[in-house]
C-alpha positions as CSV (number, residue, x, y, z in Angstrom):
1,X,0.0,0.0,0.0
2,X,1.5,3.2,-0.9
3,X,2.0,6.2,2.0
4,X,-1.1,8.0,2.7
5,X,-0.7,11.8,1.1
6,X,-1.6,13.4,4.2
7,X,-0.3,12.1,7.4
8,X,-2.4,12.9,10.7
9,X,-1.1,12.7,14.2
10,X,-3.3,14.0,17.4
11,X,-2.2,13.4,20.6
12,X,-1.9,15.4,23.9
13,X,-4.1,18.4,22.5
14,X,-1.4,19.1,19.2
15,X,-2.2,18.0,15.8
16,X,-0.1,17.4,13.2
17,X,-0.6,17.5,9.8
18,X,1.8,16.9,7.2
19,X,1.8,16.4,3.7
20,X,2.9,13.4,2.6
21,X,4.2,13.5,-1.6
22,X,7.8,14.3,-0.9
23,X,9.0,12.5,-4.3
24,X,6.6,15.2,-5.4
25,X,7.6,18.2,-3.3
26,X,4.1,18.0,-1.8
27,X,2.3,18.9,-4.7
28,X,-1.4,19.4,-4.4
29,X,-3.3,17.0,-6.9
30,X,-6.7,15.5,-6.2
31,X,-5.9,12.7,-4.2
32,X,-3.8,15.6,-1.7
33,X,-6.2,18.0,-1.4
34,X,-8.8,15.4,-0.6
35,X,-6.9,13.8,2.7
36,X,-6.1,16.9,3.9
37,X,-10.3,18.1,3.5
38,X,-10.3,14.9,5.7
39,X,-8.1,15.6,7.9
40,X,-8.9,19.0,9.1
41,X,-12.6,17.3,8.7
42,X,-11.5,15.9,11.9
43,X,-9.8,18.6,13.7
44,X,-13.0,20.4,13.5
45,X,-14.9,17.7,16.0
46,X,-12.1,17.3,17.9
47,X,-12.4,17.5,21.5
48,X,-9.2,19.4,23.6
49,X,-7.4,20.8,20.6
50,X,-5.1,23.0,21.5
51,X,-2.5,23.2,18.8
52,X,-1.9,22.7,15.4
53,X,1.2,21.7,13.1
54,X,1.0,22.1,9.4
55,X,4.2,20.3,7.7
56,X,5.3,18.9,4.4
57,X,7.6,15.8,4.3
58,X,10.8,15.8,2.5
59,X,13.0,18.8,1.2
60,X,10.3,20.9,0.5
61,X,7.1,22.4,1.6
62,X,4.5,22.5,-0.8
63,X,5.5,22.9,-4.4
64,X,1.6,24.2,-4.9
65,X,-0.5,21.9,-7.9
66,X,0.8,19.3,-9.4
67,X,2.1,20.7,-12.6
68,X,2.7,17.6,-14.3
69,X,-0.9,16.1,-13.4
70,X,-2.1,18.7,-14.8
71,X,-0.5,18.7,-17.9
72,X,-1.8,15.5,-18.4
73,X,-5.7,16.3,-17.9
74,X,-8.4,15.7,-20.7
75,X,-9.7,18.8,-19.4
76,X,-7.5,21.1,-17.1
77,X,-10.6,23.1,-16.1
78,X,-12.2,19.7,-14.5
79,X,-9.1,18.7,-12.1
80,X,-8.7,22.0,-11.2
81,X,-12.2,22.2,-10.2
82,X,-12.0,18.8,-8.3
83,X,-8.8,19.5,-6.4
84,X,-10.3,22.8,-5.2
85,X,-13.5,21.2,-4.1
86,X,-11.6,19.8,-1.6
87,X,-8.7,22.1,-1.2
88,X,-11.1,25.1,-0.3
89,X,-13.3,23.6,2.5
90,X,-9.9,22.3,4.1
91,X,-8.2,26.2,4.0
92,X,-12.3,27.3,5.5
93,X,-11.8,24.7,8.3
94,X,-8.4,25.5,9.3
95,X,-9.3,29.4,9.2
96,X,-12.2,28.3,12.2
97,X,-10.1,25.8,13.8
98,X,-10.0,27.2,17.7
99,X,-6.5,26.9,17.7
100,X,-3.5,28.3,17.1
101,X,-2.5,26.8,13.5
102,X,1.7,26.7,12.7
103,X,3.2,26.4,10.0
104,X,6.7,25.0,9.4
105,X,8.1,25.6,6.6
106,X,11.8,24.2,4.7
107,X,12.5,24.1,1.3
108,X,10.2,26.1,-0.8
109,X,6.2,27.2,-0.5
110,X,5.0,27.5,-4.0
111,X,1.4,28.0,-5.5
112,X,-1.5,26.8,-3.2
113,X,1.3,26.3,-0.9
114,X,2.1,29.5,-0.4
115,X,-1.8,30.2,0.2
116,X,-1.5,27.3,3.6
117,X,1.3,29.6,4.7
118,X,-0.6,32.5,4.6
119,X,-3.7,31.4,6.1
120,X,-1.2,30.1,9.2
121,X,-1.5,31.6,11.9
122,X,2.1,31.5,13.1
123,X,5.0,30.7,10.5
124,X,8.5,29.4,11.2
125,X,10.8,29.0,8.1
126,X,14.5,27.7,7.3
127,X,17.2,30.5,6.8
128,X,16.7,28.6,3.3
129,X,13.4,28.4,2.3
130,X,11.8,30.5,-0.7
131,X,8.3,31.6,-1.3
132,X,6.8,32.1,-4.8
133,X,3.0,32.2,-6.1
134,X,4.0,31.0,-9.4
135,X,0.0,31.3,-10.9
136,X,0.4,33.8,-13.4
137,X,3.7,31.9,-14.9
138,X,1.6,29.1,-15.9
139,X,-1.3,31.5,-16.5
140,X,-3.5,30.2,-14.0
141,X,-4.5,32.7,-10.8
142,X,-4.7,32.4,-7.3
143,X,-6.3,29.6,-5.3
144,X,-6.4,28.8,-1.4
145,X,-7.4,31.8,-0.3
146,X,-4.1,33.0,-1.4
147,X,-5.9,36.2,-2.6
148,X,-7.7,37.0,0.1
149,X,-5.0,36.5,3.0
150,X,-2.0,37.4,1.1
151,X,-3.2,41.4,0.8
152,X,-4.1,41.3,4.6
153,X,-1.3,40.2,5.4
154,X,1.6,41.6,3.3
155,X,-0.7,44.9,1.7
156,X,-2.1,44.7,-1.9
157,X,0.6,46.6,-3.2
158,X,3.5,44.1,-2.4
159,X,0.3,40.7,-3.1
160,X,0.1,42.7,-7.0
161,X,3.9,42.0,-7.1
162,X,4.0,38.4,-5.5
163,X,1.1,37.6,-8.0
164,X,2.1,39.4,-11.2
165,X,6.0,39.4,-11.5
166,X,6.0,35.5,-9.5
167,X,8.9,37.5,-7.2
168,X,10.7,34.7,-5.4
169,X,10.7,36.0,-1.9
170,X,13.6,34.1,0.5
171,X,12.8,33.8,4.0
172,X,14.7,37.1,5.4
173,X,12.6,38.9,3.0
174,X,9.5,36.9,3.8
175,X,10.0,37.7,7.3
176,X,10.3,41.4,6.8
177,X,7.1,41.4,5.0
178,X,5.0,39.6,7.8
179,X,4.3,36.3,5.9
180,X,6.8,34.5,8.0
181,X,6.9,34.7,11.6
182,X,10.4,34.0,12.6
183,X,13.4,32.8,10.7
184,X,16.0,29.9,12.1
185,X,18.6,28.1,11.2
186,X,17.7,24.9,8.4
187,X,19.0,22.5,11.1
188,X,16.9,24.0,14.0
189,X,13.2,24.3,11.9
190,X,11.9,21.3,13.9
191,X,13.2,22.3,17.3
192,X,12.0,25.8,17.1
193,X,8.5,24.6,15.5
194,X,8.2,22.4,18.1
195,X,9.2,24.4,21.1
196,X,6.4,27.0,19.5
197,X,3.6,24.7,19.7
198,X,5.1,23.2,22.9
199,X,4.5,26.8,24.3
200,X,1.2,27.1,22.9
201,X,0.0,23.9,23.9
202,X,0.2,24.9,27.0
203,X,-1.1,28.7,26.9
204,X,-4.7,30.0,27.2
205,X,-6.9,27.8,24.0
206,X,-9.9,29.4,24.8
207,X,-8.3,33.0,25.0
208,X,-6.3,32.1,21.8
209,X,-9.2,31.3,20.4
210,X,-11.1,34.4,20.7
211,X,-8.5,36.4,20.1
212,X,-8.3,35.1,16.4
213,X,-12.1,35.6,16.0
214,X,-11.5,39.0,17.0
215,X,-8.7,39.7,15.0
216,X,-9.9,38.0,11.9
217,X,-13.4,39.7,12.0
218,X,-11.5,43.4,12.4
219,X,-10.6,44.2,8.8
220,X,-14.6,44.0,7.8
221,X,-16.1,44.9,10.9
222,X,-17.2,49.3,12.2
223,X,-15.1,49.9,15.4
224,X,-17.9,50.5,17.5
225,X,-19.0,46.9,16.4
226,X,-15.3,45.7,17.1
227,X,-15.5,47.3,20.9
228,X,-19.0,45.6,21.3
229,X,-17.1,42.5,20.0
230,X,-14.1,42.6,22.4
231,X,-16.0,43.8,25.4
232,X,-18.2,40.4,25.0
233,X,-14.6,38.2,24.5
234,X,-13.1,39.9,27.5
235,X,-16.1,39.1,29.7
236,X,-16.0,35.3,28.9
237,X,-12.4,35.1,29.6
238,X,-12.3,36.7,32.5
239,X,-15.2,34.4,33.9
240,X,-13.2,31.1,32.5
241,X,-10.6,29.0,34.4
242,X,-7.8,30.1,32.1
243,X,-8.7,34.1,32.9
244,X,-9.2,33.4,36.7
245,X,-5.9,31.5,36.9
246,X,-3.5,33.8,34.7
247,X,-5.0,37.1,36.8
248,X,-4.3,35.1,39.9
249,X,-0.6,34.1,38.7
250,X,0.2,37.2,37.9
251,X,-0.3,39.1,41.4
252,X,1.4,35.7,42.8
253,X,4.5,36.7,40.5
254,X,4.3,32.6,39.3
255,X,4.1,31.1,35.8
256,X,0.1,30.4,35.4
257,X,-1.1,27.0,34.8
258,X,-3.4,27.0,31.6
259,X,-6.2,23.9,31.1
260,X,-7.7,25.4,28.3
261,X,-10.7,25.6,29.9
């Protein structure tokens, strides 16, 4: 039996979710995109989440579609239409996941998966890695949200120039445009992603997870509805276990002890 394309691991509260094509450099073709639909699927039911990994196996990321698949189509409209009816509901689902999503990232992101980085919430790339949409080269456009997060989170100016000149962005520059969080040494990408979700694992889910509602609902939503918003989120937290316990470690001058709860 060959390797499944996505691999799921859940265990403690963190998920892990890595692509599994590395003889293909992770690239997205219908079989891909539909385990990791199912996979995230399952992250959306699942009870004590608290963390989530996104990983590609192998040398590289995500090279974004597979090219060569789609070379070979009858009708290059049709796979492209079935790989995204799968793809899409998995980049929705991560979006509303309650947890903290992280990406780790090594080799290159390319294509759609360039879009999974920029729908991560936290990014850690290799001194090495390189980012590229690559759409327009082909003379495709963007998929996987990549439109829609990439100007939120870089500006529409610098998104025109990722998506119209396909500028290969390495991961310093990456970093200094906000698409990657933190930058570390090729050797060290596990270790630091891990440590990350280590940290988060144990942090504040329920606070974490309001506080992405809040900030992904900001861009479209009146501040005076955005103050109504926050003073409702602040209320619940401060009435939760988590709220009660960090206020309480805090006066105590001791490290708080999080349940997610």
């Amino acid at each position: 039996m060959p390797d499944p394309p996505v691999l799921l691991d859940v265990r403690d509260g963190v998920a892990r979710i890595t692509l599994n094509r590395p003889e293909a450099s992770n690239a997205i073709d219908v079989a891909l995109a539909s385990a990791l639909k199912d996979a995230v699927s399952e992250l959306v039911d699942a009870v004590g989440l608290r963390v989530v990994l996104l990983t590609g196996a192998g040398d590289r990321f995500c090279a974004g579609g597979d090219v060569r698949a789609f070379a070979t189509a009858d009708e290059l409209g049709a796979i492209l239409e079935e790989i995204l009816s799968f793809l899409h509901p998995a980049v929705a689902d991560l979006a509303e996941l309650p947890a903290p999503v992280v990406a780790a990232v090594q080799g290159s992101a390319a294509g759609a998966g360039l879009a999974l980085v920029s729908g991560a919430d936290l990014v850690v790339a290799a001194a090495s890695a390189r980012f590229v949409m690559a759409y327009t080269a082909i003379g495709l456009v963007p998929d996987g949200g990549s439109s829609w997060y990439l100007p939120r989170v870089v500006g529409t100016r610098r998104a025109l120039e990722l998506a119209l000149t396909n500028r290969v962005l390495s991961a310093d520059e990456a970093c200094a445009w906000g698409l990657v969080t933190r930058v570390v040494p090729d050797a060290e990408l596990r270790e630091h992603a891990d440590a990350l979700v280590a940290d988060l694992a144990s942090g504040p889910t329920r606070a974490f997870a309001a506080t992405k509602r809040l900030l992904r609902a900001s861009l479209a939503t009146p501040l005076e509805s955005q103050l109504t918003h926050e003073a409702t989120e602040i209320v619940v937290a401060g009435e939760s276990d988590d709220g009660i316990e960090g206020v309480a470690a805090f006066v105590e001058k001791r490290p708080p002890r999080f349940t997610g709860t």
